[in-house]
DSSP file (Angstrom, degrees, kcal/mol; ACC not computed):
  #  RESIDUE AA STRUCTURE BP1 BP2  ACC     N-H-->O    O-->H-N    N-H-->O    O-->H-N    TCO  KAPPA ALPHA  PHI   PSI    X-CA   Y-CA   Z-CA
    1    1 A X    >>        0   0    0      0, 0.0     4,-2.4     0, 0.0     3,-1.9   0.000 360.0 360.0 360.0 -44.3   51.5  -27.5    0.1
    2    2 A X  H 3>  +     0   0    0      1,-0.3     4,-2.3     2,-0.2     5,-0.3   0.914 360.0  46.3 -49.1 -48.8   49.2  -28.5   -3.0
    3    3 A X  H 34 S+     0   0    0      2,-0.2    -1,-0.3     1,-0.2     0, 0.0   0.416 111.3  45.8-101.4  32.2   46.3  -29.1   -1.2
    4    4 A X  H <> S+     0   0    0     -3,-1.9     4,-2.6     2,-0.1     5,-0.5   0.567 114.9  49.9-106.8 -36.9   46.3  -26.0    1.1
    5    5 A X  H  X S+     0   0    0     -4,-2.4     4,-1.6     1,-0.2    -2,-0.2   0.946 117.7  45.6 -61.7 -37.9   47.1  -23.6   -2.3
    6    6 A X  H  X S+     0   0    0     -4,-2.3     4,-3.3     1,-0.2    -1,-0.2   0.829 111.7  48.4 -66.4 -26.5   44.0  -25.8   -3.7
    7    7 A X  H  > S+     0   0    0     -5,-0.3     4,-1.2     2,-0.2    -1,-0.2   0.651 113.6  48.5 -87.2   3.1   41.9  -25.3   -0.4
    8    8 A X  H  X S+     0   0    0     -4,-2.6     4,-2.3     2,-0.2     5,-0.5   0.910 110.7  49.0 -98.4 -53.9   42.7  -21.4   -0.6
    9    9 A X  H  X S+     0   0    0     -4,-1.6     4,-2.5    -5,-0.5     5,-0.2   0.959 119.4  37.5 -46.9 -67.3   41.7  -21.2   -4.3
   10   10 A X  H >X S+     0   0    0     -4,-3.3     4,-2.7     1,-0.2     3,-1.0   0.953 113.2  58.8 -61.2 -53.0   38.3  -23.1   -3.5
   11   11 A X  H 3X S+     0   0    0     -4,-1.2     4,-1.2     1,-0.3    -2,-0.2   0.779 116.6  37.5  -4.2 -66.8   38.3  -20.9    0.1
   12   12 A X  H 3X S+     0   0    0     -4,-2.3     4,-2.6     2,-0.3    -1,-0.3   0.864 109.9  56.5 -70.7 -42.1   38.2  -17.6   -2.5
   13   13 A X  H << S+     0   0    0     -4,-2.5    -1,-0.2    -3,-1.0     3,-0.2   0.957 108.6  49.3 -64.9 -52.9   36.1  -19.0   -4.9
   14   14 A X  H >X S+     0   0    0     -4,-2.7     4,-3.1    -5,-0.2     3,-1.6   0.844 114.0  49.6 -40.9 -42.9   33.5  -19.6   -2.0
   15   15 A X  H 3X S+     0   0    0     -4,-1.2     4,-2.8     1,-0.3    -2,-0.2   0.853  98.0  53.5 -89.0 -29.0   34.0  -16.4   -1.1
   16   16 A X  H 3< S+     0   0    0     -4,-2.6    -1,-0.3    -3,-0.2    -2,-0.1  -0.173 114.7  57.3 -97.7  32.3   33.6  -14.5   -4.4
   17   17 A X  H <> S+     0   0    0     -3,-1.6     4,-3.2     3,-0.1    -2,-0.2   0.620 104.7  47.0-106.3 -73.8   30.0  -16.8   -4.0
   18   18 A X  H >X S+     0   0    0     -4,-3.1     4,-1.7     2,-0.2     3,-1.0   0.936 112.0  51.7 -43.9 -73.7   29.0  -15.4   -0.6
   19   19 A X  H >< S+     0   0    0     -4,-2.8     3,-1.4     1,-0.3     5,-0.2   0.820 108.6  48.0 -56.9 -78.0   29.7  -11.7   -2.0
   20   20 A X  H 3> S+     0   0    0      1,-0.3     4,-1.9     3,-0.1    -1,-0.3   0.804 116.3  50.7 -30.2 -56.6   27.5  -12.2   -5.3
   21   21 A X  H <X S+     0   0    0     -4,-3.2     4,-0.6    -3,-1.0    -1,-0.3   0.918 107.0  49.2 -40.9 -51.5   24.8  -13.5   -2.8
   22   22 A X  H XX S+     0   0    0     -4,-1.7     3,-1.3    -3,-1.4     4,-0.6   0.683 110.2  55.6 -72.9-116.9   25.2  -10.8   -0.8
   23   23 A X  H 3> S+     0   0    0      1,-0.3     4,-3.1     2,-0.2    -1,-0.2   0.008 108.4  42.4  61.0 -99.6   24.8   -8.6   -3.9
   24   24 A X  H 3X S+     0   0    0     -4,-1.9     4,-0.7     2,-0.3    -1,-0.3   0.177 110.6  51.6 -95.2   9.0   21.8   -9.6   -5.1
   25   25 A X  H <X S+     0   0    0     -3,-1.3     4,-1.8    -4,-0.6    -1,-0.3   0.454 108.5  54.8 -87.2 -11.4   19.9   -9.9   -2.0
   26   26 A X  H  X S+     0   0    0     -4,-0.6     4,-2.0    -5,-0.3    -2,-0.3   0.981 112.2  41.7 -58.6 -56.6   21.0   -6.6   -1.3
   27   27 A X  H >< S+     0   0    0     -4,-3.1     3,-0.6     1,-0.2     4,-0.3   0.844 115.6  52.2 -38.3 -62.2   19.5   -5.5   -4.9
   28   28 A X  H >X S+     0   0    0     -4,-0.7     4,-2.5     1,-0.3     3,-1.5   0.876 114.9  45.7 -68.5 -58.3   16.2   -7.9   -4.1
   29   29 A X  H 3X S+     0   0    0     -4,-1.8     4,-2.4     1,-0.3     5,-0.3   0.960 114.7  46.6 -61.4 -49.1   15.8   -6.0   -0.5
   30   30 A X  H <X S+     0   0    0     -4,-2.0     4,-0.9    -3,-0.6    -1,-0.3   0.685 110.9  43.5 -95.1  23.8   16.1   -3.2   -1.8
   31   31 A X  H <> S+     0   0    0     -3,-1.5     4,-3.3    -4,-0.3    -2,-0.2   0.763 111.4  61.7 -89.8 -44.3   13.7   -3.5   -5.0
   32   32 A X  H  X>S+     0   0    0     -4,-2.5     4,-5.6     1,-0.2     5,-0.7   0.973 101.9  52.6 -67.5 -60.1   11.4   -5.1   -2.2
   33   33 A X  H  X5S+     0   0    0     -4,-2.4     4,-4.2    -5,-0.5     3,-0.3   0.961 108.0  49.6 -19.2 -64.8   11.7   -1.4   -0.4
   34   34 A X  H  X5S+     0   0    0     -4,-0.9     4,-2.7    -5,-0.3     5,-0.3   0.967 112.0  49.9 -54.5 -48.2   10.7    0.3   -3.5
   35   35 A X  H  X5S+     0   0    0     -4,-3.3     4,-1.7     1,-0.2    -1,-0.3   0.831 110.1  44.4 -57.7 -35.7    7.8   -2.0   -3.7
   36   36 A X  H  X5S+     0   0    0     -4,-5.6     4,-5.0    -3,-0.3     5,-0.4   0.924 110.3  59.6 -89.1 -34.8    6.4   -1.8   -0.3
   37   37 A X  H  X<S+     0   0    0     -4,-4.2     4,-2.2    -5,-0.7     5,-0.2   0.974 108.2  46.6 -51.0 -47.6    6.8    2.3   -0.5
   38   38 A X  H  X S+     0   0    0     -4,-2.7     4,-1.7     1,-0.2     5,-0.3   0.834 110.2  47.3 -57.4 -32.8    4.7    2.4   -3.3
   39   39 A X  H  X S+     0   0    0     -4,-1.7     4,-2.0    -5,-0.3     3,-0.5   0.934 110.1  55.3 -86.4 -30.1    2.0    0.1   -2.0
   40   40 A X  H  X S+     0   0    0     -4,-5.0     4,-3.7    -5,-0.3     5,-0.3   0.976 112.7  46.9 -52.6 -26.3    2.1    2.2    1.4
   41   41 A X  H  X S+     0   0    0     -4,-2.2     4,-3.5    -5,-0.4     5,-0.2   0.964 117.2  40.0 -75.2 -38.1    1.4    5.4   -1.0
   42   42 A X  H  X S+     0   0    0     -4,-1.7     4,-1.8    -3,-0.5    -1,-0.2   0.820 115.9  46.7 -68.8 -41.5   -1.2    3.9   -2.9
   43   43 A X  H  X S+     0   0    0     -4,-2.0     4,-0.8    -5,-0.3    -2,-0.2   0.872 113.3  53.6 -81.8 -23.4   -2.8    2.3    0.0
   44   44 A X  H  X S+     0   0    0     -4,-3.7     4,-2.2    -5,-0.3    -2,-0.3   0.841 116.5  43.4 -67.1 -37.8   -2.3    6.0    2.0
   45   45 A X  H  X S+     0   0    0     -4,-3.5     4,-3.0    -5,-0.3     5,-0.4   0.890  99.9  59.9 -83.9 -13.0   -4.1    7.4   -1.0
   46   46 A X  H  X S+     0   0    0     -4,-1.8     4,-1.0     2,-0.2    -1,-0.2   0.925 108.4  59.2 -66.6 -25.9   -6.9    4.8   -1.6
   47   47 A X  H  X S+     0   0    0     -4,-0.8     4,-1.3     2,-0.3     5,-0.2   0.902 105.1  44.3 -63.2 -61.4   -7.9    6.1    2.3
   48   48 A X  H  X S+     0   0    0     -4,-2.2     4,-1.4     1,-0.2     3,-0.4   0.896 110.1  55.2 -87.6 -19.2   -8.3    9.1    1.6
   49   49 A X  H  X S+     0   0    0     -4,-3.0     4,-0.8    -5,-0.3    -2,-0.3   0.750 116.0  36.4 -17.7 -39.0  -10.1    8.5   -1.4
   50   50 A X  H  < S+     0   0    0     -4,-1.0    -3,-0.2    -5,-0.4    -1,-0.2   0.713 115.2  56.7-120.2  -7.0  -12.6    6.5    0.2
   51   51 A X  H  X S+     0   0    0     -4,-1.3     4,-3.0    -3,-0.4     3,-0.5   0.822 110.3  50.8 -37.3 -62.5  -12.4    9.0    3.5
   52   52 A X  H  X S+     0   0    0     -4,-1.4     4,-1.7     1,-0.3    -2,-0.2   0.803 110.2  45.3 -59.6 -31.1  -13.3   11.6    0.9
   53   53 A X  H  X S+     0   0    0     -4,-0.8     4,-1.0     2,-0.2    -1,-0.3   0.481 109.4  56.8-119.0  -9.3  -16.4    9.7   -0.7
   54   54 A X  H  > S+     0   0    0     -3,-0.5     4,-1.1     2,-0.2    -2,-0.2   0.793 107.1  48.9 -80.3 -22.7  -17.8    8.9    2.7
   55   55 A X  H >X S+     0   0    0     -4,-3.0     3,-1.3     2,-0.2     4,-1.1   0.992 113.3  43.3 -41.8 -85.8  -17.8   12.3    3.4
   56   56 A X  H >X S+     0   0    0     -4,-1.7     4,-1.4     1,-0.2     3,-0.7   0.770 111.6  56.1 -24.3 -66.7  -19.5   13.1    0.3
   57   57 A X  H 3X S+     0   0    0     -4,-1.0     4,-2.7     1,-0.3    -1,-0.2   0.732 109.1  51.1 -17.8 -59.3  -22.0   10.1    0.8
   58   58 A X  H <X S+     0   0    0     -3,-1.3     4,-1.0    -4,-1.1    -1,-0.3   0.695 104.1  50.2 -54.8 -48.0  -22.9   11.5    4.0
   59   59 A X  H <X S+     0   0    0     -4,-1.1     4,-1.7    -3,-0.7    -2,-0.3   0.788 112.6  50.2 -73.7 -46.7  -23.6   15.0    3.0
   60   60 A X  H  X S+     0   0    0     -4,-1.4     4,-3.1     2,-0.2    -2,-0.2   0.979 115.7  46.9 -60.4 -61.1  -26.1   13.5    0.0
   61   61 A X  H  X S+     0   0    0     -4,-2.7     4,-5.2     1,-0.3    -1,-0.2   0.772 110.8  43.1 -61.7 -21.6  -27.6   11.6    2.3
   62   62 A X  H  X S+     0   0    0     -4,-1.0     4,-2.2     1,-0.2    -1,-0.3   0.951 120.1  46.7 -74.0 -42.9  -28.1   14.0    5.1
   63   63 A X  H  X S+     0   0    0     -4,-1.7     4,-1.7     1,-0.2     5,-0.3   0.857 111.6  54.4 -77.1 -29.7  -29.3   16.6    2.3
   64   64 A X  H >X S+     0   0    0     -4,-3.1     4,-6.5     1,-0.2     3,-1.2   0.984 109.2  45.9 -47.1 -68.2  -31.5   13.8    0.9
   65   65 A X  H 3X>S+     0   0    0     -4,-5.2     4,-2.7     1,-0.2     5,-0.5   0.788 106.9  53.7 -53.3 -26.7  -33.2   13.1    4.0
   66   66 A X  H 3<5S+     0   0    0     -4,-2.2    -1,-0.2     2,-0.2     4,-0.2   0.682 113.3  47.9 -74.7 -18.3  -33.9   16.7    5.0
   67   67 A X  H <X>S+     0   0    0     -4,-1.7     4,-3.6    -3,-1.2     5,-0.5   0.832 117.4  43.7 -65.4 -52.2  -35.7   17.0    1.2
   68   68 A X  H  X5S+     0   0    0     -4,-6.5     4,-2.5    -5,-0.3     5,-0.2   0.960 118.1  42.2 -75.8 -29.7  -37.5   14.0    1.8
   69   69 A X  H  X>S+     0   0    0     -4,-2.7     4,-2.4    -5,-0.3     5,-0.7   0.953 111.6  51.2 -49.7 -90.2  -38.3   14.9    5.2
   70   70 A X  H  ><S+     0   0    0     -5,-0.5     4,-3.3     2,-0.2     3,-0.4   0.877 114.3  48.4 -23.7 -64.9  -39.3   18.6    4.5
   71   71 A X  H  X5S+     0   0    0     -4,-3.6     4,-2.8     1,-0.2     5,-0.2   0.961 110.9  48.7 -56.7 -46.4  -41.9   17.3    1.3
   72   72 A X  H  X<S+     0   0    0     -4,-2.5     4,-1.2    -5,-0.5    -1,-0.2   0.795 112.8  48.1 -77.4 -12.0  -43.5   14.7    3.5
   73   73 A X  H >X5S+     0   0    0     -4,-2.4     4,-6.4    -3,-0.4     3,-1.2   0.897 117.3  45.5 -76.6 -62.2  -43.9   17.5    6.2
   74   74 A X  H 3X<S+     0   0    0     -4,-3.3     4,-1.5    -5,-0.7     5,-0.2   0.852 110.4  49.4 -37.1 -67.8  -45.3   19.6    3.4
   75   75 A X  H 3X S+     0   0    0     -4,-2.8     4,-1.3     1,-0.3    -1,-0.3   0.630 105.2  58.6 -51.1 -26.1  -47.2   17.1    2.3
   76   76 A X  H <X S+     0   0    0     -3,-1.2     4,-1.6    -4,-1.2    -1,-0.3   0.905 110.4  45.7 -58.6 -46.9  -48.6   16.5    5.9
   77   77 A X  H  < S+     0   0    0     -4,-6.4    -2,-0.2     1,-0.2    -1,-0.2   0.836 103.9  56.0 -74.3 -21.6  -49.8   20.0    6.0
   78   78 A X  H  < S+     0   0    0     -4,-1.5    -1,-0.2    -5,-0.4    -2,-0.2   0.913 107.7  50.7 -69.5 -26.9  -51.3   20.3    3.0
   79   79 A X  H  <        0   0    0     -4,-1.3    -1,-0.2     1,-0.3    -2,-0.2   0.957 360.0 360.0 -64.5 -35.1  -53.5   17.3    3.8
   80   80 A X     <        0   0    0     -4,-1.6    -1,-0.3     0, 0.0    -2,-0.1   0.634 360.0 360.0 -94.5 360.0  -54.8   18.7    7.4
């Protein structure tokens, strides 16, 4: 009888182990959650950031080229 009331005691003791594990990998999973929403948001915004400034990029360049283009035309005609 002693050593089943001792294996039920350790039995519980185990048990009230498991649960705390379980616990705190719950917390850890979900803390890990939090973490990975935030880099998705961050990494969704850096995208359009850098969408946004190729855009931009694009547009300089195009307007750049049509300047440089347009003066060296000028410049062609004034020479002939």
């Amino acid at each position: 009888m002693g050593n089943e009331i001792s294996k039920r005691i350790a039995l519980e003791k185990r048990e009230r182990q498991l649960h705390e594990q379980l616990a705190n990998a719950t917390r850890h999973l979900h803390a890990a959650r939090v973490q990975l929403k935030l880099c998705e948001d961050a990494l969704e915004h850096t995208l359009i950031e850098l969408h946004e400034v190729k855009k931009q990029k694009k547009e300089i360049t195009g307007l750049l080229e049509s300047m440089w283009n347009g003066s060296g035309a000028n410049s062609s005609l004034e020479k002939a």
